[in-house]
N, C-alpha and C positions, 0 to 999 in steps of 0.2 A: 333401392337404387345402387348401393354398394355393390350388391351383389352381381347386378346386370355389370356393375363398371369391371367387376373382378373377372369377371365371364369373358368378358372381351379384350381384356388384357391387352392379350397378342394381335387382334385382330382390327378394330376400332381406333382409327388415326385421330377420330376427331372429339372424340370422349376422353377429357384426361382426367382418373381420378386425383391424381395430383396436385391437382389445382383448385378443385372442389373441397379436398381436404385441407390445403392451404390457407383456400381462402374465408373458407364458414368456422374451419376447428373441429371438422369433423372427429370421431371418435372412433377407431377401428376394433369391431370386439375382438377378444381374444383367440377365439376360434377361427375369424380370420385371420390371424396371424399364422395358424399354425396351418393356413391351406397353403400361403405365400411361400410357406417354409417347404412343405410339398412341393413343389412346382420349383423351388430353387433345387432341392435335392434330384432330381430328374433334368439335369442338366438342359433349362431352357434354352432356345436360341440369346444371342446377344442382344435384342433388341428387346425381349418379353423381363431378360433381368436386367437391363435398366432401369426398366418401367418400375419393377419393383422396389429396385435400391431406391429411388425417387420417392414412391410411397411412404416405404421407412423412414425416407429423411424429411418428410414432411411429418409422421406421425410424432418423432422423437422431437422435433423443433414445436411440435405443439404438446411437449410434457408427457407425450404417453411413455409406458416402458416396453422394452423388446423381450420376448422371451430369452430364455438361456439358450436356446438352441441354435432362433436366428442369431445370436452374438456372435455364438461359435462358427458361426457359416463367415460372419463377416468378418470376423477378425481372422480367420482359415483363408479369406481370399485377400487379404493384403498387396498381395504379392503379384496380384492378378493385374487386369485392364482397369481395373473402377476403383483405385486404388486410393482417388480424390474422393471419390462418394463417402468411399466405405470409411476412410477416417474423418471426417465429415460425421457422419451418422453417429460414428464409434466416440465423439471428442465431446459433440450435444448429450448424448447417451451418461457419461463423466458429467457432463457439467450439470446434467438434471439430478444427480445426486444417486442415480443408478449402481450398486456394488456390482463389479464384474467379478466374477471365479477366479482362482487362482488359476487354474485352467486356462482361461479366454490371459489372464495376465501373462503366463508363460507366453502363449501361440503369439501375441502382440513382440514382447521381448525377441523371440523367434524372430520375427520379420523386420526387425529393428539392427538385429547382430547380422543377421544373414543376408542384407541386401543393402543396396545403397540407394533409399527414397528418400528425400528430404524433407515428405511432407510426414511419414512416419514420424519424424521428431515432435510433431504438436500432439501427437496421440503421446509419447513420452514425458512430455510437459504436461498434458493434464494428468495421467498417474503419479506426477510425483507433486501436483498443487493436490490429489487427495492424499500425499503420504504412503506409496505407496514404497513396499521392498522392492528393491531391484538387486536382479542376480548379479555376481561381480563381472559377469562376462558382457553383461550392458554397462555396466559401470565402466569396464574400459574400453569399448565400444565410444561412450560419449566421450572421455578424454583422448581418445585419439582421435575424432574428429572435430576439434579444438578449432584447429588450425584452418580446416575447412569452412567448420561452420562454427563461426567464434560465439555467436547468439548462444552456441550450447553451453557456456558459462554460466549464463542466466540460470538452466535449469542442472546444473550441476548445487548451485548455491542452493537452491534449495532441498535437494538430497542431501545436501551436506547438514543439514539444518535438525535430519531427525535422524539419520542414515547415517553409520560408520561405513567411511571410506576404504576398504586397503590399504594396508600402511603400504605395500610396495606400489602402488598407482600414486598415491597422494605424494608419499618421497619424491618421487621420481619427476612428480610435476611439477610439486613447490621449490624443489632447489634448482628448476631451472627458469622458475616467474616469478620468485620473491623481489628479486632483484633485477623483473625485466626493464626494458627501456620504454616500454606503453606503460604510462600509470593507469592506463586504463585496465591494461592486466594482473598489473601488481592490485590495484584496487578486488577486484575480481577473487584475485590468489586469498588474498586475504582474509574476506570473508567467509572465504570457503574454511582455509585455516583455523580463523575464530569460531565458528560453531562445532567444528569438530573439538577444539580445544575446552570448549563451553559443556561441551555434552561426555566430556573426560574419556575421550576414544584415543589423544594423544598422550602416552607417557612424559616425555619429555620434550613440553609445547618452546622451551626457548633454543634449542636445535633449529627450528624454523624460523621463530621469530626474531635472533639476533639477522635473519639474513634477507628480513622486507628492508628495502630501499629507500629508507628517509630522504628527506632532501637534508643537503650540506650543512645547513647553519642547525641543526638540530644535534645534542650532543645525544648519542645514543646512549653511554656508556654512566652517563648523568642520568638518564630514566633508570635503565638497568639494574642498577646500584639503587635508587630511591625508593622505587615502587615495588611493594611486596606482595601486595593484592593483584592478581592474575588478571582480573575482571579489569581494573583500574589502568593496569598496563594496557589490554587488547584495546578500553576504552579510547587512552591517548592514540594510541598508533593510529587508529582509523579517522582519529581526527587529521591527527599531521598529514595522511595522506588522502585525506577527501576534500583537501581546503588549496586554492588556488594562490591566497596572498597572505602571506606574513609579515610581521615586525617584528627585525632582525633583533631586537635587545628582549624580546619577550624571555627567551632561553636566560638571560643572564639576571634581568630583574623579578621573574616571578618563579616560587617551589615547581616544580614538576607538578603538583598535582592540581597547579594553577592552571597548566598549558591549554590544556585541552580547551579552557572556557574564553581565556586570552586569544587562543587562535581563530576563534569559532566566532568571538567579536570583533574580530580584526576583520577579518574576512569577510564580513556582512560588512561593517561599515564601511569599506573601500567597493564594494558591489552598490551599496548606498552612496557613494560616493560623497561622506560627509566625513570620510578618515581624517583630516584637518582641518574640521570646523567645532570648535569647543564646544561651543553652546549645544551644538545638537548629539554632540559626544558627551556630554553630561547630559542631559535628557534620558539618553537612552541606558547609560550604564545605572540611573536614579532609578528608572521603571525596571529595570532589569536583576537590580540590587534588592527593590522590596519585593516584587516577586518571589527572589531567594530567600528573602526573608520569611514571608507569609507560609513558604512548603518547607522549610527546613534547611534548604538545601546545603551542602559543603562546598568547600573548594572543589572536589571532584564531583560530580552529580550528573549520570546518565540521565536522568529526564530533562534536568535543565540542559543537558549535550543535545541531545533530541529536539528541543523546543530551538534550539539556534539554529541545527541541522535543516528542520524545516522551514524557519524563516530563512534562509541561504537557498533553500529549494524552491521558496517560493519568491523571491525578492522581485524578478521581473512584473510580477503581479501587486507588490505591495508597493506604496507611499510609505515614507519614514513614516509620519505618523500614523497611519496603522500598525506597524511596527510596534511602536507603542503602546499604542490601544490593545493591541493584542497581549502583552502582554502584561498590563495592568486587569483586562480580563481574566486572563488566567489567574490570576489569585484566589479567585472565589472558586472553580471548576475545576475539573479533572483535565489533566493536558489531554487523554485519552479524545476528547471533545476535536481534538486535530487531524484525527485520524479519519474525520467522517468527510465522504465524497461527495457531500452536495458542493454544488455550483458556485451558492453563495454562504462557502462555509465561513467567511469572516462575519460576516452582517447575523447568521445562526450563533457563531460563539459568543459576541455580545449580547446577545438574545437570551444566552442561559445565564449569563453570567448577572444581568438586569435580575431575570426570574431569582436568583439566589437573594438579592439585596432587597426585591419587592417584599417577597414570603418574611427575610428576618425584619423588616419593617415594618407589614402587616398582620397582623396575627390570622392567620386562616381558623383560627375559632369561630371569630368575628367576623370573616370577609367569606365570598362561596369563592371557587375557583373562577368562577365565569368574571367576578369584579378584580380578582387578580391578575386575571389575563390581560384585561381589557386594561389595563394599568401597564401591566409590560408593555403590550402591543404600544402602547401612546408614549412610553419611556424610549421604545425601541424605534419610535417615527422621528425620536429631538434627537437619537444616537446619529442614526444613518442620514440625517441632515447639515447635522455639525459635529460628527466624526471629532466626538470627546465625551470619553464615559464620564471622566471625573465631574463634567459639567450635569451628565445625565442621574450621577449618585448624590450629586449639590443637591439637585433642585428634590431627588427624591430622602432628601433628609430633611427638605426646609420646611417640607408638610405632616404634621401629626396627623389631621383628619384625611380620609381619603377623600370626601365630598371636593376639599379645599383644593387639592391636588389635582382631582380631575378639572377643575375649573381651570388650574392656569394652564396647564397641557392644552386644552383645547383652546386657549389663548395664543398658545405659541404657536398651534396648526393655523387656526383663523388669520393671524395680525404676521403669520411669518419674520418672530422678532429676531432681531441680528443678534449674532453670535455677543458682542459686547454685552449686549440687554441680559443675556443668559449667566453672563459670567459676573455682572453686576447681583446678580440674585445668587448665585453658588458661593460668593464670597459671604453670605449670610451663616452659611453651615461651615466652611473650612477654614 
């Protein structure tokens, strides 16, 4: 049937392979590839390589791979009418995990330097989410269309990330956006600055860095002077400038190497809007104190920056007390656990964090996995109901036997006891 549909290509309006392989997943052998690649090299009418670009971009969207040859046809015609297909094809082709030549990498760079499409940039962007080298002449290619197209910041940072920049590009750019008036740019400047600083491509990183644009109540000249550790300075600065709301005596009553965590708490609790309410201002710096305590952490401490970083990014989505809960879970787990894209990644992190406390509970000598699970699962049913672990780690202390355990669990499904009933039985274990 292929083959008929491949026959008729050009001729047949109302047979569209394209959609058959869309729609089933069909499978194009290899040897039809290389007739399609025939028939592109004999300069078809416009209408017969359409048809084809279409094929490919359905074969590539269903995980097949393209020969090197058609690569080289389609990253060769960039430049051309099908300009949307062919990076289209070319970006799925990237993102199935496909290595392109260095070859087909030049000819892309090629049509990238040499013309002005703005859809060529996503083909850009995924070369450099796989790490790709890019020649310096694309390199200043994307900083001088900055201005244009600001979005290309995004994928500058990440070139920045494994890639030495030209020190005459990156000079020339940093001393004119360290200190611009968008913090959205100096933001941008920045992290460009700190990976290149990170990956020791800058000889002498405080050139640039005395000239990012603090806001006013910040003493600069007080960090400068206190912090010896490179890491711990770029640490602060990206805090000072990623954070919206300050307290103005934080500079005066805590070390420098306090700021960064001070800032990062301010900042969420005023997004929480609970920045002068005690009670729940002691709450959280208590959860957030033993946390510290449980991982080690110091006064300065990137993962514990990271952990506030994203509860600040996530805050619209959280309750204080998940807040909380979040971070009383993290005790037992890996922060790295924040990093994952599920939906309902809160309700998942209490989930491992239960799993940790069942297993050191239970002896899995003695239990199969199947009676462990089933134990979290019914831990994780009293969590997401009444959104308090400490209540969920009570009740799963106040049982030696598992038999016992499972019985009251299924008590608190059945009779749906109120949160009081729950905390009268946890105050048994705490």
């Amino acid at each position: 049937m292929i083959d008929e549909y491949l026959y008729d290509l050009g001729t047949n309006e109302n047979k569209q392979i394209e959609q058959l392989i869309e729609n089933y997943k069909i499978k194009i052998p290899n040897y039809k590839f290389e007739e399609l690649y025939s028939i592109l090299m004999n300069q078809p009418s416009a209408k017969i390589e359409s048809r084809i670009l279409k094929i490919l971009r359905c074969t590539v969207y269903n995980g097949q791979s393209l020969s090197e040859d058609l690569l080289y046809y389609i990253s060769s015609s960039l430049n051309g009418n099908n300009t949307e297909i062919l990076v289209k094809i070319l970006s799925k082709v990237i993102e199935n995990g496909q290595i392109l030549t260095e070859d087909i990498v030049h000819i892309i760079q090629d049509s990238f330097v040499h013309t002005d499409i703005n859809s060529i940039l996503n083909l850009i962007q995924r070369l450099a989410e796989q790490y790709t080298t890019f020649r310096n002449d694309t390199i200043e290619i994307l900083f001088n269309k900055i201005k244009t197209y600001p979005d290309i910041l995004s994928i500058i940072e990440i070139i920045a990330e494994y890639q030495q920049i030209p020190i005459n590009i990156l000079h020339s750019y940093l001393n004119e956006n360290l200190s611009n008036d968008n913090i959205l740019i100096v933001r941008s400047s920045f992290i460009i600055l700190q990976y290149q600083i990170l990956n020791n491509y800058i000889e002498e990183p405080f050139e640039f860095l005395t000239k990012v644009l603090l806001p006013e109540i910040v003493d600069q000249d007080k960090l400068t002077k206190e912090i010896s550790s490179i890491n711990e300075y770029l640490g602060i600065i990206r805090t000072l400038i990623s954070i919206e709301y300050f307290q103005p005596n934080i500079f005066q009553i805590y070390p420098v190497n306090q700021w960064s965590r001070e800032c990062l708490c301010y900042d969420l609790l005023v997004r929480m809007g609970i920045e002068k309410n005690p009670i729940e201002i002691h709450r959280f710096y208590d959860n957030l104190s033993k946390l510290e305590e449980s991982k080690g952490y110091e006064l300065y401490n990137e993962e514990r920056d990271y952990i506030l970083q994203f509860l600040i990014e996530k805050h619209n989505q959280l309750e204080l007390n998940k807040i909380n809960q979040i971070l009383i879970s993290l005790k037992d787990i890996s922060v790295n656990r924040l990093k994952s894209n599920d939906f309902n990644w809160h309700n998942n992190l209490s989930k491992y964090s239960i799993r940790e406390h069942v297993i050191k509970h239970f002896s899995l000598l003695k239990y199969s996995y199947t009676i462990i699970n089933y134990i979290i699962d019914l831990l994780t049913y009293v969590y997401n109901n009444y959104q308090s672990f400490d209540i969920v780690i009570s009740i799963l202390h106040c049982y030696s036997e598992l038999d016992e355990l499972v019985k009251f669990l299924h008590q608190v499904s059945d009779e749906n006891l109120t949160i009081e009933k729950l905390q009268k039985i946890s105050v048994r274990w705490l």
